[in-house]
C-alpha positions in Angstrom: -45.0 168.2 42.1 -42.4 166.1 43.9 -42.3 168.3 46.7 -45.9 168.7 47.5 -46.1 164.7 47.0 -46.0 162.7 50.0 -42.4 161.4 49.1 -39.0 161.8 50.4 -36.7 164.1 47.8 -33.0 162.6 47.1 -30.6 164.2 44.5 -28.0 160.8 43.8 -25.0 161.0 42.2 -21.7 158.9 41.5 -19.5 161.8 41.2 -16.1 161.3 43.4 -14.4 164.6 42.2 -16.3 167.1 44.4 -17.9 167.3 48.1 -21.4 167.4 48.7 -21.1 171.2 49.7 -19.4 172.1 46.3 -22.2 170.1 44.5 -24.5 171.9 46.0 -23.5 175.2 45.2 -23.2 173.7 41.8 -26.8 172.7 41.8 -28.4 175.9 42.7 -26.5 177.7 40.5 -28.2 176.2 38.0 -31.7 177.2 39.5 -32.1 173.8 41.8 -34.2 174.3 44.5 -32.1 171.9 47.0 -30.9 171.3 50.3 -28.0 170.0 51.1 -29.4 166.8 53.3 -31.2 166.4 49.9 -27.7 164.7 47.9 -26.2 161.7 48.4 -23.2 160.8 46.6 -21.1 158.0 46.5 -18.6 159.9 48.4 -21.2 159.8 51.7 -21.9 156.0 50.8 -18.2 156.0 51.6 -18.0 158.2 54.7 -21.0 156.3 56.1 -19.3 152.6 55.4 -16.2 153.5 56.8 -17.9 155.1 60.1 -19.8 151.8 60.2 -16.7 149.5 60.1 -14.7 152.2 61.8 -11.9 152.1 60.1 -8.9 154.7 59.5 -8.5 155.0 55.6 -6.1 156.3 53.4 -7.9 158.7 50.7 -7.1 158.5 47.3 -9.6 161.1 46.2 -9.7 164.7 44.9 -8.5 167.1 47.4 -12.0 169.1 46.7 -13.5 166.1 47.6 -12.0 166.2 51.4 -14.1 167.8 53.3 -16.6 165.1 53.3 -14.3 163.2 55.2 -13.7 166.0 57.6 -13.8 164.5 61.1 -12.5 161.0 59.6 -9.5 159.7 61.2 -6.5 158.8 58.7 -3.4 158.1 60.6 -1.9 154.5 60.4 -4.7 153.7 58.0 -6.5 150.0 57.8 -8.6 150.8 54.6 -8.4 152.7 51.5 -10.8 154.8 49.7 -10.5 155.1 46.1 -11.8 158.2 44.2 -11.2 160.0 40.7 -8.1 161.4 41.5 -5.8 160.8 38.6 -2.8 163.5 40.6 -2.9 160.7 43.8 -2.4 157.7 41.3 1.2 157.4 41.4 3.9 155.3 42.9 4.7 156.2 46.0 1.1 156.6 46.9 -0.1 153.3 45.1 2.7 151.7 47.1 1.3 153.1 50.6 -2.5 152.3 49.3 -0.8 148.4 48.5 1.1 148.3 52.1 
């Protein structure tokens, strides 16, 4: 019914430990009838904040969660994003994420 309706579709999520592209193959997997400009997680809130303040940040997210920052620039970084990624939590990291 949604999709005869006269309203705009969105598939929201606050899932850091996957890009939108594995989500999606996720998704229809399971039978969804989706499209990929359908999802928004809080990974593209990210993207789109740090394009809007463009800034360089350092990711601290799941390495399956990289592409959506594909085209990001990260060298010398001025911000850091901050994901589910328990394997980047650890000293030398949290020290660059600090600096």
């Amino acid at each position: 019914r949604l999709r005869s309706a006269p309203v705009t579709v969105r598939f929201v999520t606050n899932t850091t430990k996957e890009s939108k592209r594995d989500l999606l193959e996720r998704l229809t997997g399971l039978g969804f009838d989706i499209a990929e400009h359908e999802i928004f997680t809080s990974l593209t809130a990210a993207r789109n904040l740090l394009e809007q303040r463009q800034v360089r940040p350092l990711l601290l997210v799941d390495d399956k969660a990289l592409p959506d920052f594909t085209g990001i620039g990260t060298d010398n970084p001025n911000a850091v994003v901050v994901g589910l990624a328990p394997e980047h939590f650890h000293y030398e990291m949290m020290n660059r994420a600090f600096r």
